[in-house]
N, C-alpha and C positions, 0 to 999 in steps of 0.2 A: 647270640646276636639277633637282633628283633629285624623281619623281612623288612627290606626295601620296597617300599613303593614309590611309584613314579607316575603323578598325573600328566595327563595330555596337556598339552603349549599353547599357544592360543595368543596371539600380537606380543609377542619377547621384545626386550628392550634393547638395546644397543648401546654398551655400557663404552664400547673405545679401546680402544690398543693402552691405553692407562691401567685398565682393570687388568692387564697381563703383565706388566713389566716391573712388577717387583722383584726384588732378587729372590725371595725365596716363593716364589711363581715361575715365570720364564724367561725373567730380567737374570737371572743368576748365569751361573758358573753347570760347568757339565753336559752332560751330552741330553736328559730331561729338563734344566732349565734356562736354556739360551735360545730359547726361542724367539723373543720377542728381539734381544739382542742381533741375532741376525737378522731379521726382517729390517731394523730399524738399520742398520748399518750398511748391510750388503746388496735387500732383494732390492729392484728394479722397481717392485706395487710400491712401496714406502717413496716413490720419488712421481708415483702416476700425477699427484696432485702440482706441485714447483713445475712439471713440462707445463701446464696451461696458463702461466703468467710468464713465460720467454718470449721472446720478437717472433720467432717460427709461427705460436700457436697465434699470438697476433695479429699477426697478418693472414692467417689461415678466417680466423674469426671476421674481420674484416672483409674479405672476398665473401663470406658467407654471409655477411650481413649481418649479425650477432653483436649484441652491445660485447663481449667482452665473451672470452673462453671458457675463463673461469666461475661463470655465472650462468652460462650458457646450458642445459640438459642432455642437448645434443652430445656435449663435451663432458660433462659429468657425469652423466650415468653410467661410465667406466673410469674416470679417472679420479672421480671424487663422489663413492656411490651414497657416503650418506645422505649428499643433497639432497640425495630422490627419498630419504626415509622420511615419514612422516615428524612432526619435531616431538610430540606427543611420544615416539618411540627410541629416543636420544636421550640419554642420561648428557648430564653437565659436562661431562669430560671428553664425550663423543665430538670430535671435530672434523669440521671438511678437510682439513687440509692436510689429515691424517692421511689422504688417498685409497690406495687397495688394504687394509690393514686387516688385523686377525680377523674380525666376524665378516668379511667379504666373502672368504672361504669356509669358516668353521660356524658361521650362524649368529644369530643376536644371540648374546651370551647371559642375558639376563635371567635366563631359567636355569641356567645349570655351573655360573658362574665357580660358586661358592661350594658346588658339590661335586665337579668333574673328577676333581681329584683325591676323590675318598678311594680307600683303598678296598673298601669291599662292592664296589660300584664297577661293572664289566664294561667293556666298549658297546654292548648292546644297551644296556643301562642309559649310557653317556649318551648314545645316540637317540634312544628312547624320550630322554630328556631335552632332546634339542640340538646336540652335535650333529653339524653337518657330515656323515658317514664317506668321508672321502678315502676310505679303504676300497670303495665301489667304485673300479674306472667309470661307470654309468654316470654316476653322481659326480665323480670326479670331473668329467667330460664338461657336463652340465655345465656344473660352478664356473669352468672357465670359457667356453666358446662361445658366449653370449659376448666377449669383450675381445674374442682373439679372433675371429673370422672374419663379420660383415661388416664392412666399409660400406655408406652409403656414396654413388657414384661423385654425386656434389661436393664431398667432403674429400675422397680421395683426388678430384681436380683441384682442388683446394692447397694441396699438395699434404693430403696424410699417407701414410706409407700404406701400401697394399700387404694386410695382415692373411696369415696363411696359417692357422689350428692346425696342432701337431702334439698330443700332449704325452708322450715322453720325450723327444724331444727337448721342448717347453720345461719338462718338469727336471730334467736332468741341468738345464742351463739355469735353473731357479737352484739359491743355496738352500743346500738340504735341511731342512729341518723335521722331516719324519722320513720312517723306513717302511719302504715294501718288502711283501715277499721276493723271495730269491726267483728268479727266471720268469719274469712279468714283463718285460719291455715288449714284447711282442704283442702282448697283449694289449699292454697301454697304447700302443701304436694303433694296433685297429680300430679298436674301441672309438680312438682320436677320431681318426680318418672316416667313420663312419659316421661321428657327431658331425663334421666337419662339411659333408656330404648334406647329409642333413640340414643344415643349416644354409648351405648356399640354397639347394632346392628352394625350402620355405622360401625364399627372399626372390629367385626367381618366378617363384608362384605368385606372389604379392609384388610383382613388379607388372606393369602395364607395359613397360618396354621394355626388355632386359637387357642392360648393356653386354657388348662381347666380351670385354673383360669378364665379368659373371659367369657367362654362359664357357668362355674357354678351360677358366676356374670347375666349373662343374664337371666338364668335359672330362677335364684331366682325373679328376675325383674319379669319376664314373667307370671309366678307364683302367684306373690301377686297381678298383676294387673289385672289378670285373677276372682282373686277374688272381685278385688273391680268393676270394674268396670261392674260385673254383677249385680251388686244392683243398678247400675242406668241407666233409660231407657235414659237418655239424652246423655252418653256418648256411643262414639265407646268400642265393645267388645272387649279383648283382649282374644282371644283362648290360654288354657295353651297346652304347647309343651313336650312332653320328649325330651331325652338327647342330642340326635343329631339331627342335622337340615343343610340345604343346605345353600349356598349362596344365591338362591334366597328367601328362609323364612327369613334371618337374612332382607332382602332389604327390603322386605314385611312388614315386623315387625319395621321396621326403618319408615316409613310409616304410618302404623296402631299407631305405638305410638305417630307420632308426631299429627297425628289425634286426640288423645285423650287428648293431652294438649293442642291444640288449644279450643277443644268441654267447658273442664274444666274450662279455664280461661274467656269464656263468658258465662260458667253455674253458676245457685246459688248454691251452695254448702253451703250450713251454717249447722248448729249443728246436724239435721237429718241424714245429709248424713255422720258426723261425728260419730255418735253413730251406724248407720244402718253397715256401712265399720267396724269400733273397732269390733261390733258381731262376723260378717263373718270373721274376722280375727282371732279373739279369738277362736272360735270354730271348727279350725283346729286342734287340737292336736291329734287329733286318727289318719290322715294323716301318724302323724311324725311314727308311732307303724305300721303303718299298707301299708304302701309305700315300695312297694320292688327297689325304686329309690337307688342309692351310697348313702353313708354317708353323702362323701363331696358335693353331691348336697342337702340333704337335710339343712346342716351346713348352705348353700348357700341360700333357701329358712326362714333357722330359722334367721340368720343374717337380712333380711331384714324385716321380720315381726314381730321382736322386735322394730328395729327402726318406724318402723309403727304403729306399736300402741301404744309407745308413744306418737307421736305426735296425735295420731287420741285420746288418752285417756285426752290430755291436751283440744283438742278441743273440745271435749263434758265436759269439767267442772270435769271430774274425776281425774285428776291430773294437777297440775302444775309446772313450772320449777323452783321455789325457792327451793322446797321439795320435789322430788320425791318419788312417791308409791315405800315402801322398795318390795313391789310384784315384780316391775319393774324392780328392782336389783337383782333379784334371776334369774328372765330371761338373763340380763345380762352376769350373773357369769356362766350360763348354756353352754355361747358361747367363755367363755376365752378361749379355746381351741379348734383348729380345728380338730389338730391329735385325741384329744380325746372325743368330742364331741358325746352325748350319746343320739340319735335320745329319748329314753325311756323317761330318767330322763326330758329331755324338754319338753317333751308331758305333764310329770306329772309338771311340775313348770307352761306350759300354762295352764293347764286345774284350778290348782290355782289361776292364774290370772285375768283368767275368773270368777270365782266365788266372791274372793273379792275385784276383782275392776269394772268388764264390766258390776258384775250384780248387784253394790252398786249404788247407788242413789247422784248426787251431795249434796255440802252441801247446805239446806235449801231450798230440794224438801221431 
């Protein structure tokens, strides 16, 4: 067999979610070719485009002043990202109304369309070629928190929903169409939370005024990672901050977090560190009583360390996502409300949670 070579990529084309949905590509049958089948039928990205001509995005578009949603940049550049590709890099088939579709995640496919699926071609190869390497939480991170984090203030008054980066998660509620390694959600969770981090920083960095919402969001960020990541000597520390902070600590901190998802994504992280993080997280509750921090920052800190141990509770074997711990939903139901949100009552739902979930034993230890 004569070596493979693989020249360097340079403006790839964007051939369209077409160039994948033949049956015998990822239009088909099987667990390798229903790829495209799912996206089109099941995910959520397949539908990014249709939300921006309803009455909701509408009238959103309108308060904003924008001729129309669906035309708009503001609006497209996550819900209909070819817009923003140059036309010069769109084959004929490439369409906006396609929405989030395969090369949003896996890259302009015009370089490696036709060859991804030789068989004597390694995932290095494939990537080498152009495949977006979403086996790398880093990269992973990447491809999605640019469209699942920052709400700009105007647009969330506007009435768009306040988005919160989470990418297991995120990845677990998306239908599956590729496999990870075995004992990774812990991983994918940090990694998330650390993009996530990141990204609010930047955006308070580059804000002149930064709204509270932002800064309580950071807050809570800052917060939980403050916790986790003093349980492991392998990763960068993240120092927790009170209320107010400069431009230069938002830079710093933009910095320091993205340090810690680099550190994550080539640390081991398996079930240990899953169970050692769910503790320390759990065993906040006298904080929530005993914090003469605002309300709404503590709401901000409870908000994210719910979603956190979930995920950290699934990845040590204590809960799963078919059935969730009804525990889990008390914590939930704790944060329906911001206005009214009751620093006490939480304290006393975690300190429950801790007792019969963090301190119960998988099944069949």
């Amino acid at each position: 067999m004569s070596q493979v070579v693989i020249e360097p990529i340079s403006g790839e084309r964007f051939v369209g979610s077409a160039g994948c949905k033949s049956s015998s590509c990822h239009g088909g049958a099987g667990e390798k070719r229903s790829q495209y089948l799912t996206w089109s039928q099941q995910d959520f990205h397949a539908r990014a485009y249709p939300v921006l001509v309803n009455a909701r995005s509408a009238r959103m578009a309108e308060t904003l002043g924008l001729p129309s949603a669906q035309t708009s940049a503001r609006c497209t550049v996550c819900h209909s990202p070819f817009q923003s590709v140059e036309p010069s890099r769109l084959a004929a088939a490439a369409r906006a109304d396609e929405g989030v579709s395969c090369e949003s995640c896996h890259n302009a496919a015009g370089s490696w369309l036709r060859s991804h699926t030789r068989p004597d071609w390694s995932y290095a190869m494939r990537v080498t070629a152009g495949v977006r390497d979403m086996r790398n939480f880093y990269v992973r991170a990447n491809t999605c928190v640019a469209c699942h984090q920052n709400v700009d203030a105007d647009v969330l008054a506007s009435g768009h929903p306040e988005l919160h980066f989470e990418l297991d998660g995120q990845s677990v509620a998306e239908p599956r169409h590729w496999r990870d390694e075995s004992s990774t959600g812990a991983k994918a969770w940090l990694v998330g939370q650390a993009v996530a981090l990141r990204e609010v920083s930047w955006a308070l960095a580059n804000s002149p005024k930064p709204g509270a919402d932002l800064v309580g969001q950071w807050n809570g960020l800052v917060w939980l990672l403050a916790k986790v990541t003093a349980q492991q000597a392998s990763l960068p520390v993240i120092d927790s901050r009170g209320t107010i902070s400069t431009q230069a600590e938002f830079i710093e901190m933009q910095q320091r977090a993205d340090s810690v998802a680099r550190a994550a994504t080539s640390s081991s992280l398996g079930d240990d560190f899953a169970r050692t993080a769910l503790r320390a997280l759990a065993a906040t509750d006298s904080e929530f009583v005993q914090s003469k921090e605002p309300r709404e920052l503590l709401y901000r800190r409870a908000e994210r360390l719910v979603m956190g141990l979930r995920r950290l509770a699934v990845a040590s074997g204590l809960d799963n996502d078919m059935s969730p711990n009804p525990q889990n939903q008390h914590l939930i139901e704790a944060l329906q409300s911001r206005d009214r949100f009751d620093p006490v009552h939480f304290s006393k739902a975690l300190a429950t949670y801790r007792e019969n979930v963090v301190n119960s034993r998988p099944a069949g230890q």
